[in-house]
VODO-504557 format. One record per residue: y, x, z of N, C-alpha, C, O, CB in turn; residue in one letter. Coordinates in pm, 1 decimal, always signed. Atoms other than C-alpha are relative to their C-alpha. Glycine has a CB too. Layout:
NODE / Y / X / Z / Y / X / Z / Y / X / Z / Y / X / Z / Y / X / Z / A;
...
This chain:
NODE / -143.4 / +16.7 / +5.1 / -1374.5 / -12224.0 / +19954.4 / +31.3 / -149.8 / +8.5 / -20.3 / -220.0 / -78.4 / +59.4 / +63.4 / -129.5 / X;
NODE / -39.7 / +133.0 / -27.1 / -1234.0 / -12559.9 / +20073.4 / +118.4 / -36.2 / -89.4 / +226.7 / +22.1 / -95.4 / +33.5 / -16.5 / +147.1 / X;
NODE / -108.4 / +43.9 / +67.6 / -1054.6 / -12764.0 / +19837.5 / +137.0 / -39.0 / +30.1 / +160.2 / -70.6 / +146.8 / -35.6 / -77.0 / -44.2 / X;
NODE / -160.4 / -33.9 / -51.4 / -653.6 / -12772.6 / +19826.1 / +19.2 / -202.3 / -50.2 / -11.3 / -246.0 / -161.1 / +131.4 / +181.4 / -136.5 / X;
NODE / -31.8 / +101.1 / +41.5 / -564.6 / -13134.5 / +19813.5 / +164.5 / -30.9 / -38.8 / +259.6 / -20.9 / +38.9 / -55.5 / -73.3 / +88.7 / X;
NODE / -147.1 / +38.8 / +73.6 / -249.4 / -13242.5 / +19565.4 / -36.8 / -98.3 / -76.8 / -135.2 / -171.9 / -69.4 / +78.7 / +112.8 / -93.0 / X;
NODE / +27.6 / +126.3 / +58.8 / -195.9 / -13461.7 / +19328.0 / -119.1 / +26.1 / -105.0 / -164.1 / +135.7 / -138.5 / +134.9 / -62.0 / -68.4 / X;
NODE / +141.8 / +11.2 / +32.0 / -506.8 / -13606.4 / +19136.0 / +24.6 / +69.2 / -158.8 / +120.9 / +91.2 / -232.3 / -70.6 / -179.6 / +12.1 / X;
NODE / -8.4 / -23.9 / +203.4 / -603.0 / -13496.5 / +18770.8 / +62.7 / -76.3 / -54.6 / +76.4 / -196.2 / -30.7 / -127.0 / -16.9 / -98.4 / X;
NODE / -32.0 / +143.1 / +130.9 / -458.2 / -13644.4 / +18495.5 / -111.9 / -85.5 / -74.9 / -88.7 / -181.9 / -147.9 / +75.8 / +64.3 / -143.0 / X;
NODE / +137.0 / +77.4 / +75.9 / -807.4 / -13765.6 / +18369.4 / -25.3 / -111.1 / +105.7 / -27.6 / -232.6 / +85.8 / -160.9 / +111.7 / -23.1 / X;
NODE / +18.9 / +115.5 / -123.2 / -868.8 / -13929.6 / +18706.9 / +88.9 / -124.7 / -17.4 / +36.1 / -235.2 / -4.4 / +42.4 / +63.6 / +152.8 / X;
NODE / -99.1 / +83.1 / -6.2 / -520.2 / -14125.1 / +18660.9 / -35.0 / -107.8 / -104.4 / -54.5 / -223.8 / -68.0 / +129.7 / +70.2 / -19.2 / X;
NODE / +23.6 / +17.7 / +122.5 / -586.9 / -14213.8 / +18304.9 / -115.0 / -108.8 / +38.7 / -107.3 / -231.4 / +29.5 / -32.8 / +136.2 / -87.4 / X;
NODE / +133.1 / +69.9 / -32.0 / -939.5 / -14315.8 / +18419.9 / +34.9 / -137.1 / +92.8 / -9.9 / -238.0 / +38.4 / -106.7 / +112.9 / +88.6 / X;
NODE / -38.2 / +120.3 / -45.4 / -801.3 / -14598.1 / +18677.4 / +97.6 / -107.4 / -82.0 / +110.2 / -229.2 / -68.8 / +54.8 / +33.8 / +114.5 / X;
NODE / -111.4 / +86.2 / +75.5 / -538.0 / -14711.0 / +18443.6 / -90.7 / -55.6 / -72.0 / -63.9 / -173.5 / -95.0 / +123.9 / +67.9 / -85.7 / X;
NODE / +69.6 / +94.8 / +138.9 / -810.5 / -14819.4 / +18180.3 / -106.2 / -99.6 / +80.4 / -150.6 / -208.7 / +44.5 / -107.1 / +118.6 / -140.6 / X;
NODE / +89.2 / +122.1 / -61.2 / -1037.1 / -14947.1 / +18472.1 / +77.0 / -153.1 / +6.3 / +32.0 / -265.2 / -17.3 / -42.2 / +44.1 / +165.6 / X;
NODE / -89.2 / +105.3 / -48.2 / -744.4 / -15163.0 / +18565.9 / +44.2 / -102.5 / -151.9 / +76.3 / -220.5 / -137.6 / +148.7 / +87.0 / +83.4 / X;
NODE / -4.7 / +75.8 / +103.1 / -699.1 / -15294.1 / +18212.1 / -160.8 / -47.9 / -26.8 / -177.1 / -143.9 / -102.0 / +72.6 / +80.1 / -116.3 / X;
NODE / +187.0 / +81.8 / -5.3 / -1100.3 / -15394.6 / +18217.6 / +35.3 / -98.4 / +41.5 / +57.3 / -206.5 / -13.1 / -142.0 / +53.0 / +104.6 / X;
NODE / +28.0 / +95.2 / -41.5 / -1081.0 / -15533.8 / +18466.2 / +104.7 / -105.1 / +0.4 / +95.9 / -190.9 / +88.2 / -47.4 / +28.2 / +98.6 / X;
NODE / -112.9 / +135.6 / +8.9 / -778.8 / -15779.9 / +18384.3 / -9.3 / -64.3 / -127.0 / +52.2 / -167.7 / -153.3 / +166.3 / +41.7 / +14.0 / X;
NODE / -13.8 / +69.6 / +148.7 / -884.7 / -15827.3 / +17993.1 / -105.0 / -104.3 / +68.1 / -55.7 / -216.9 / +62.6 / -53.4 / +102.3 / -172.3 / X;
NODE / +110.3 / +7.9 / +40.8 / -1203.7 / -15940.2 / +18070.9 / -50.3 / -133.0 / +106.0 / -79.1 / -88.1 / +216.9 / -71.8 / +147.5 / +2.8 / X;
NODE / +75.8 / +126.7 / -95.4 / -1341.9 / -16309.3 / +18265.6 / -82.3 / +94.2 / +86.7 / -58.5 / +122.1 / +204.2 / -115.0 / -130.3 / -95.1 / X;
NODE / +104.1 / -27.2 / -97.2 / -1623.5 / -16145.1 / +18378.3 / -98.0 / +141.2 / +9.1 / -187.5 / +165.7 / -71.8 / -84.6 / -110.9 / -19.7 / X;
NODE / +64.6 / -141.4 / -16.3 / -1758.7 / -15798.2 / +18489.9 / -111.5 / -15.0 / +100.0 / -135.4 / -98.4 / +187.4 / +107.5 / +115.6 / +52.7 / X;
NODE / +136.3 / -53.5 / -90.3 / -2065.2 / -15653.3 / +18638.6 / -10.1 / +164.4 / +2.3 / -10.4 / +249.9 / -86.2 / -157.8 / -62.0 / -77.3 / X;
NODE / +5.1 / -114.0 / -20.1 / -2089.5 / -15371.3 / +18822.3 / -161.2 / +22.5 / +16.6 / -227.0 / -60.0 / +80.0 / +92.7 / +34.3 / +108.9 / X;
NODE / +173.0 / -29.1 / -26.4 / -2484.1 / -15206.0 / +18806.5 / +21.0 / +147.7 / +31.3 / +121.4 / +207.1 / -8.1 / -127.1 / -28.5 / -154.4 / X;
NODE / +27.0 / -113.7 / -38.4 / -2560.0 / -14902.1 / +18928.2 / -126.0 / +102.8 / -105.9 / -236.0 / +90.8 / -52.0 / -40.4 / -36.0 / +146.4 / X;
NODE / +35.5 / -73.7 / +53.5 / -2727.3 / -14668.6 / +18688.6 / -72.6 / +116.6 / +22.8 / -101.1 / +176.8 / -80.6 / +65.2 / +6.2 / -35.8 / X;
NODE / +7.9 / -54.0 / -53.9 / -2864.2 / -14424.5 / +18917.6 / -151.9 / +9.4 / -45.3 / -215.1 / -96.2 / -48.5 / +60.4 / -24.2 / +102.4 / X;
NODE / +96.2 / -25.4 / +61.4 / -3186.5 / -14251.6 / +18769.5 / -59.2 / -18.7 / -141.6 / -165.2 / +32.4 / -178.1 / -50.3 / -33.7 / +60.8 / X;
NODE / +0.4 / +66.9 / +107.7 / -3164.0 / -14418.2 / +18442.0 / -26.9 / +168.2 / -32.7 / +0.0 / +265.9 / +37.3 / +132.7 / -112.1 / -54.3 / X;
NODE / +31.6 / -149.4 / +89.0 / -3295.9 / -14110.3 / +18165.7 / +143.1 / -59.5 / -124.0 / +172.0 / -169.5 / -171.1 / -234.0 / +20.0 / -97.0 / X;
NODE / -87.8 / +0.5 / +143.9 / -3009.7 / -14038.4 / +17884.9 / -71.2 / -59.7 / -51.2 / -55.4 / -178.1 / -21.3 / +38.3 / +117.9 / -84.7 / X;
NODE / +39.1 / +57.4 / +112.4 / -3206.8 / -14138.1 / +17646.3 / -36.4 / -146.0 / -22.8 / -59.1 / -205.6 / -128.2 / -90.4 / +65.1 / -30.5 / X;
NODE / +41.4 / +181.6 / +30.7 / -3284.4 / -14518.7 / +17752.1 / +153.3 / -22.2 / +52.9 / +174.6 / -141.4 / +75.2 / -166.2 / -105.7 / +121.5 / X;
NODE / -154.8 / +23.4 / -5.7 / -2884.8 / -14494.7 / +17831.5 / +47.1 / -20.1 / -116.7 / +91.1 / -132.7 / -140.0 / +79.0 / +104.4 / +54.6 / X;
NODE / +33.8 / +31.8 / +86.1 / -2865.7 / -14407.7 / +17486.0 / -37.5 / -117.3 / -53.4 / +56.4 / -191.0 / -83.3 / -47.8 / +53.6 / -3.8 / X;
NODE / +91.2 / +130.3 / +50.8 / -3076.2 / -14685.6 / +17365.7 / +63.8 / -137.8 / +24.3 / +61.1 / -235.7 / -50.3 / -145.5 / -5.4 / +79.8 / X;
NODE / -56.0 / +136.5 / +25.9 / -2876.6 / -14941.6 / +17529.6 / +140.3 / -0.8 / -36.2 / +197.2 / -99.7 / -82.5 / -15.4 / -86.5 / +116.3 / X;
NODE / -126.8 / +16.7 / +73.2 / -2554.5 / -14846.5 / +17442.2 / +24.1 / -5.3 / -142.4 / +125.8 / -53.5 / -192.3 / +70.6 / +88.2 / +33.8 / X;
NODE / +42.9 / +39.7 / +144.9 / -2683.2 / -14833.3 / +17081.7 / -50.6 / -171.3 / -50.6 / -36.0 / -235.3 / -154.7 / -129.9 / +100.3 / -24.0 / X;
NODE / +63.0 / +106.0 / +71.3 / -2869.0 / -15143.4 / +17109.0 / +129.8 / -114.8 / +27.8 / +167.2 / -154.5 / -82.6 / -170.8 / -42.0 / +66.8 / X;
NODE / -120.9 / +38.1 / -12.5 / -2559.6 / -15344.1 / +17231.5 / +124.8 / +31.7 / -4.2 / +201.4 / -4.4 / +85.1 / -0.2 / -26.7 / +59.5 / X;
NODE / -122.8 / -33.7 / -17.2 / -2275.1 / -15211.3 / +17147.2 / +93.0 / -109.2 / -61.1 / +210.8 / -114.4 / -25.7 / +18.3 / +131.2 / -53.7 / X;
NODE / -101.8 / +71.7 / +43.7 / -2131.8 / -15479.9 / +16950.8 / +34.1 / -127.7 / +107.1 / +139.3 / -190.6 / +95.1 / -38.0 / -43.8 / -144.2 / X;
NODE / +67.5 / +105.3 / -60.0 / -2281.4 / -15750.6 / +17242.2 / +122.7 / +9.0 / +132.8 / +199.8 / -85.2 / +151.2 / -189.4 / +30.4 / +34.1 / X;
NODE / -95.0 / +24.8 / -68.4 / -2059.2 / -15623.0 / +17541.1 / +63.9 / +196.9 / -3.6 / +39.3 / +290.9 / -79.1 / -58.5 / -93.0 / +159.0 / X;
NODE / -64.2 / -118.1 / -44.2 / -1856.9 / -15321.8 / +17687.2 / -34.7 / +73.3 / +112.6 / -6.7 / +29.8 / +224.3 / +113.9 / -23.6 / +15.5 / X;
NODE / +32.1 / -32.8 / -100.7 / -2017.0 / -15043.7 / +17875.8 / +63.0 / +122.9 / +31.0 / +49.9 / +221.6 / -41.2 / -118.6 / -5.0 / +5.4 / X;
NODE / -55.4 / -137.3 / -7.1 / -1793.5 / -14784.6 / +18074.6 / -78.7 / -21.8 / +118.8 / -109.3 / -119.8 / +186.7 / +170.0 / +48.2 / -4.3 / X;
NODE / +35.6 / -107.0 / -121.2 / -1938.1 / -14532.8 / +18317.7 / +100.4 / +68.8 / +46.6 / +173.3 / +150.2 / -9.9 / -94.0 / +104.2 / -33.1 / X;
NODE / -132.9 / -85.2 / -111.6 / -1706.5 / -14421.0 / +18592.8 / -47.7 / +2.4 / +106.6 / -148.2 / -57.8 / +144.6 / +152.8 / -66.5 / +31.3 / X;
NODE / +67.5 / -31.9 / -192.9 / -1725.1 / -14287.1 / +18975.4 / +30.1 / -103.8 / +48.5 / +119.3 / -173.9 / +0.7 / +71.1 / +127.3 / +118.7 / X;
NODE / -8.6 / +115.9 / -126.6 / -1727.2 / -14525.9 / +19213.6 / +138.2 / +31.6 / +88.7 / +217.3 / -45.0 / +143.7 / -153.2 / +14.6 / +118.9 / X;
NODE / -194.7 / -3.5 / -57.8 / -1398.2 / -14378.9 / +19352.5 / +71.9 / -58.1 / -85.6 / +113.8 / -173.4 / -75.2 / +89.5 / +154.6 / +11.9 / X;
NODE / -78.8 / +42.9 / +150.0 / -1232.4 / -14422.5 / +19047.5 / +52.5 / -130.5 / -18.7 / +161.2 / -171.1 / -59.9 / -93.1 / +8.9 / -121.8 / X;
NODE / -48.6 / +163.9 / +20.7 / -1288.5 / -14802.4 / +19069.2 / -25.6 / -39.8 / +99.8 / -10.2 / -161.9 / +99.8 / -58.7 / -96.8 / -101.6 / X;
NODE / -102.7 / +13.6 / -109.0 / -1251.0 / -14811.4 / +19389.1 / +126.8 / -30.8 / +10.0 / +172.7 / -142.9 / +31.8 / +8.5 / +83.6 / +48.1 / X;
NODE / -120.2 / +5.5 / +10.6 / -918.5 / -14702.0 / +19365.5 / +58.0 / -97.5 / -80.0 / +161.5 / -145.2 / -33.5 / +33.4 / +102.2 / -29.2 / X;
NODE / -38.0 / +76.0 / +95.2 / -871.3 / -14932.2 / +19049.6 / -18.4 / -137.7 / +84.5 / +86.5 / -194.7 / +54.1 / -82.4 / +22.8 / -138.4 / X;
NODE / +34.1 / +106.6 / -7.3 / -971.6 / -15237.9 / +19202.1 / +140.8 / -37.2 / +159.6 / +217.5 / -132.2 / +175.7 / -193.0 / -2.5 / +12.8 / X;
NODE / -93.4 / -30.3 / -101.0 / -759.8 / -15130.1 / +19540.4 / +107.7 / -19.4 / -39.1 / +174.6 / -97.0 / +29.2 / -0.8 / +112.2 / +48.8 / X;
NODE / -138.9 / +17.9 / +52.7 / -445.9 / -15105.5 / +19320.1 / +6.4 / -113.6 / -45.9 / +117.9 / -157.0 / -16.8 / +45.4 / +86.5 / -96.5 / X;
NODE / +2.1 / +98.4 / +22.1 / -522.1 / -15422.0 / +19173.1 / +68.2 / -145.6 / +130.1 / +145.1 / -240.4 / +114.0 / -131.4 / +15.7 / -41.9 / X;
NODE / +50.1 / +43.2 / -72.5 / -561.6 / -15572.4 / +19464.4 / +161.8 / -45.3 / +76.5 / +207.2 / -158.1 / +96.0 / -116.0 / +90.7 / +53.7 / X;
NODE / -104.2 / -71.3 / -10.9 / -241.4 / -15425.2 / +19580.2 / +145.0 / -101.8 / -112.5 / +242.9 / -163.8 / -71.1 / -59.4 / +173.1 / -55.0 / X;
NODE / -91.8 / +34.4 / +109.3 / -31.0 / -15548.7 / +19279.0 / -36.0 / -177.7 / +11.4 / +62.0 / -248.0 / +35.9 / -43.8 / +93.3 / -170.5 / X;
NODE / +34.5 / +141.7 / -2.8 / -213.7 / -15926.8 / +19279.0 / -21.4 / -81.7 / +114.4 / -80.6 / -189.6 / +117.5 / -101.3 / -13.7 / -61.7 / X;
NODE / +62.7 / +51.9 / -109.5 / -229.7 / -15982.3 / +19622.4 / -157.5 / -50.4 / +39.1 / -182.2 / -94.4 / +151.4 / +69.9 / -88.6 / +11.7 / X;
């Protein structure tokens, strides 16, 4: 069954709005790719740094789009 395209989730929306406040609190971001990482040493570093920096996981659309609207809004 082929998907019906409308407007996006509300989680999706939500989800760019907080990328877009990241990325404007913050001097300096890094994007890494995470790709094969095991939960459990994911785990491990979000335990072992959590006070050190801030780590969100999101799709790559997501902040896409976030960085696009930015982009958009700041010339």
């Amino acid at each position: 069954m082929a998907a019906i395209k409308g407007q996006p989730k509300p989680w999706k929306l939500e989800t760019v709005e907080e990328l877009k406040r990241i990325l404007t609190k913050y001097p300096v971001i890094a994007i890494v790719s995470f790709r094969g990482v095991p939960a459990s040493q994911m785990q491990e570093i979000r335990r072992k740094y959590r006070d050190k920096f801030l780590l969100k996981v999101a799709k790559n659309t997501l902040l896409e789009k976030a960085i696009e609207s930015l982009n958009e809004e700041y010339g």
